[in-house]
C-alpha positions in Angstrom: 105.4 197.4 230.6 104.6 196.9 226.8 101.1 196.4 225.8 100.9 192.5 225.0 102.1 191.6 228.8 100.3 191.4 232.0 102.1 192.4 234.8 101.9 189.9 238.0 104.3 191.2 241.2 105.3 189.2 243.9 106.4 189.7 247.1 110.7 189.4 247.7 109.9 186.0 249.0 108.0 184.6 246.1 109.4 182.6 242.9 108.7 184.1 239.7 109.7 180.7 237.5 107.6 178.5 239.7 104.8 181.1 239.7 104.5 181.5 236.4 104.5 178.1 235.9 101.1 177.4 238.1 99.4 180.1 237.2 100.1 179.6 232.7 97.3 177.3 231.6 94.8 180.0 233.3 97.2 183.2 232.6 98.2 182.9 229.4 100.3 184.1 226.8 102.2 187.7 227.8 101.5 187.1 231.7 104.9 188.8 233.0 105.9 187.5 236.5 108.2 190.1 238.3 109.9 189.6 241.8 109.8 192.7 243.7 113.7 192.3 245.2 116.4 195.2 245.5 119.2 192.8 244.9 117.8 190.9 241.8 116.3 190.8 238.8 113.7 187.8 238.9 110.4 187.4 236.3 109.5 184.9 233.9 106.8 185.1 230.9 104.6 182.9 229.8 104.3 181.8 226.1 102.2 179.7 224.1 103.6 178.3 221.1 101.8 177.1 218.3 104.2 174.4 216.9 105.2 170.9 218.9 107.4 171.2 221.9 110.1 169.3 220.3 110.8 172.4 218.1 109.0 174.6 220.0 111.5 174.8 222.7 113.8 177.0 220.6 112.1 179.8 222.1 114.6 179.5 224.9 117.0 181.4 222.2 114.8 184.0 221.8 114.5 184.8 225.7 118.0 184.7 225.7 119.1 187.1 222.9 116.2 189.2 225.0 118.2 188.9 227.9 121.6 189.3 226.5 120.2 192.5 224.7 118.5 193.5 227.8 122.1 193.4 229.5 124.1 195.3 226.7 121.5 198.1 226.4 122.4 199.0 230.3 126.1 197.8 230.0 129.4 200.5 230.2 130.9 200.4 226.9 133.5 197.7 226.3 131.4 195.5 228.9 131.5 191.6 227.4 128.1 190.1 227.8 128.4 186.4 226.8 126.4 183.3 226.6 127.5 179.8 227.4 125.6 177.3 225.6 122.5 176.7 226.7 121.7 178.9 229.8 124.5 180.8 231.1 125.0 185.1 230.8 128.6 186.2 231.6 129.4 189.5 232.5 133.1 189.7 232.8 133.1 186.1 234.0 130.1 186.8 236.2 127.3 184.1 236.3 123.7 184.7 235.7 121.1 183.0 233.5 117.9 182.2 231.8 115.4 178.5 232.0 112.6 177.0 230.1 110.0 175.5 231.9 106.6 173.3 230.3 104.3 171.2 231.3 105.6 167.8 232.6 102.4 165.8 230.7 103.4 167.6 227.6 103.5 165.0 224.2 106.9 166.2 222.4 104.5 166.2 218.7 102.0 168.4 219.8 102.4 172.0 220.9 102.6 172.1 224.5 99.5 174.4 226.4 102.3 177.0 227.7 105.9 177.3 228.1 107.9 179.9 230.7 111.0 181.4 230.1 112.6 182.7 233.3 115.6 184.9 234.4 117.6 186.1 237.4 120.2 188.8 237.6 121.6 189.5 240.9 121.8 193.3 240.7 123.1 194.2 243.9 125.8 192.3 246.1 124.5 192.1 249.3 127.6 190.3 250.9 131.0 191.3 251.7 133.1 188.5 250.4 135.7 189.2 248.0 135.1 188.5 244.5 138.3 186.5 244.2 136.7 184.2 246.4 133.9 183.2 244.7 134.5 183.9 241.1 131.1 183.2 239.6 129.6 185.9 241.3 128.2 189.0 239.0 126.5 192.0 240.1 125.4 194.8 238.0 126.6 197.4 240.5 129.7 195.9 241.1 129.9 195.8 236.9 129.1 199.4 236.3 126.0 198.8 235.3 124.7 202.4 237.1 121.2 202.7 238.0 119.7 199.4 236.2 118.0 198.3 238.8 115.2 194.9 238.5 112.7 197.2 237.3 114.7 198.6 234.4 115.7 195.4 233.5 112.8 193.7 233.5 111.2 196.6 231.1 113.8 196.2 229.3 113.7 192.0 229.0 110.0 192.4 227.6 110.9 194.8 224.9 113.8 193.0 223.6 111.7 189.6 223.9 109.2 191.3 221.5 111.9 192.3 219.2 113.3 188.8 218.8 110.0 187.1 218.7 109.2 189.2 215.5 112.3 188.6 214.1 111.3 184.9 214.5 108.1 185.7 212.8 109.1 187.9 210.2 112.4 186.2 209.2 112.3 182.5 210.8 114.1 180.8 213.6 117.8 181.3 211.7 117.6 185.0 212.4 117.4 184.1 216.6 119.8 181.5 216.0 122.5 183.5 214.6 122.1 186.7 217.1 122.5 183.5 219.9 125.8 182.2 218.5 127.2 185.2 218.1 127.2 185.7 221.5 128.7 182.5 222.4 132.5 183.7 222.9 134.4 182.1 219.2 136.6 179.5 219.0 139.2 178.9 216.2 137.9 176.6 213.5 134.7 175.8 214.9 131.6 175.7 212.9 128.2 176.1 215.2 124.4 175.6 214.4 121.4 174.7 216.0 119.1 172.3 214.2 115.4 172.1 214.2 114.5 170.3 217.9 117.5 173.7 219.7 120.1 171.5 220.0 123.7 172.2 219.5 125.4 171.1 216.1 129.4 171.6 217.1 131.8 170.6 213.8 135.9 171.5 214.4 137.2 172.3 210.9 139.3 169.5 209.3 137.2 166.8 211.4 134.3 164.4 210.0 132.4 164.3 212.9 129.9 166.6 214.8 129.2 166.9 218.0 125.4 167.3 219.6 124.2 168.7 222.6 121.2 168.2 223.4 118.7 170.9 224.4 116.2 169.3 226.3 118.7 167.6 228.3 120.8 170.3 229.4 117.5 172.6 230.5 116.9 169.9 233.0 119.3 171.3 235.8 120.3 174.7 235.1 124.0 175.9 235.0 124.0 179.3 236.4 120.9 178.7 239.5 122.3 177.5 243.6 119.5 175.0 244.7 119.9 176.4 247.9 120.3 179.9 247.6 117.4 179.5 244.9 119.3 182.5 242.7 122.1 182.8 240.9 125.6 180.9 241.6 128.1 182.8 243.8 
């Protein structure tokens, strides 16, 4: 693992997000939380921002881009790796996904004690359905994906985080912000940004209005994870 993070394993049965979560205002800032499954990749890392969380939640992007990169470094060439606005990673159609998590007594003008950035990747299909019938499932050996394995991506997640958390740094949030649209599959005549609390400016060309979506609401229940599989959708 890099040298800022701190490497915590679980068991298979354990929950890296929720972990992670319980175990920040103690842990700290680089604490890496890795699920030790064959079939995916889980871990979340803990972050403590300096600005308030109404801004400060834009490091969602940045786990993102790390994610997407993480997934494009190990992908067979030609291999689309997409995001849907906020949380969702397609491969192929495929669902997987990242989620920010803070603390629930948080004020929204003062920077928040921690916030956790989490991520699953099924990695290995472990049933014998037929991908037709569930179209949302994605695994990385079923995508040609080779040996990438939750180990290997999970490596590979903390680098790239560390890459775009620099480029944050070095270069301000627009740098993250552009790498993140531009992996949000284009649509003719449509102009995206997002504005200063990470939520979604949306203007069509030719139209006076723009459309927001709101961050903080859509991280409340995310897109790509089953409740009661407790991974990603199949």
């Amino acid at each position: 693992m890099p040298p800022p993070f701190a490497l915590v394993r679980l068991r298979e049965s354990g929950d890296a997000f929720a972990h992670a979560c319980c175990i920040a205002p103690e842990s700290g800032a680089g604490t890496l939380v890795y699920v030790g499954r064959f079939d995916v990749a889980e871990f979340a890392v803990v972050l403590e921002p300096t600005e308030p969380l109404t801004t400060a939640r834009r490091a969602f992007y940045a786990g993102m881009v790390a994610l997407t990169d993480a997934l494009r470094a190990c992908a067979p060439p030609a291999k689309e790796v997409a995001i849907g606005w906020p949380d969702a990673v397609r491969i192929d159609g495929g669902l997987v996904g990242g989620r920010l998590g803070w603390p629930a007594s948080a004020d929204e003008d003062e920077p928040p004690d921690w916030l956790v950035f989490g991520a699953m990747i099924r990695t290995v299909m472990i049933n014998d359905h037929d991908p037709g019938v569930r179209p949302l499932a994605s695994a990385l050996d079923e995508e040609g994906f080779g040996e990438a394995g939750a180990v290997q991506m999970t490596e590979s997640f903390a680098r790239h985080l560390m890459r775009a958390i620099d480029s944050w740094q070095v270069d301000g949030f627009d740098s993250v912000a552009r790498e993140y649209l531009s992996r949000i599959p284009r649509e003719r005549q449509t102009l995206r940004r997002i504005d200063d609390r990470g939520d979604l400016l949306t203007r069509h060309t030719g139209r006076d209005t723009t459309e927001r979506a709101a961050l903080v609401d859509a991280l409340a229940s995310p897109s790509w994870l089953d409740p009661t599989l407790g991974g990603p959708r199949r």
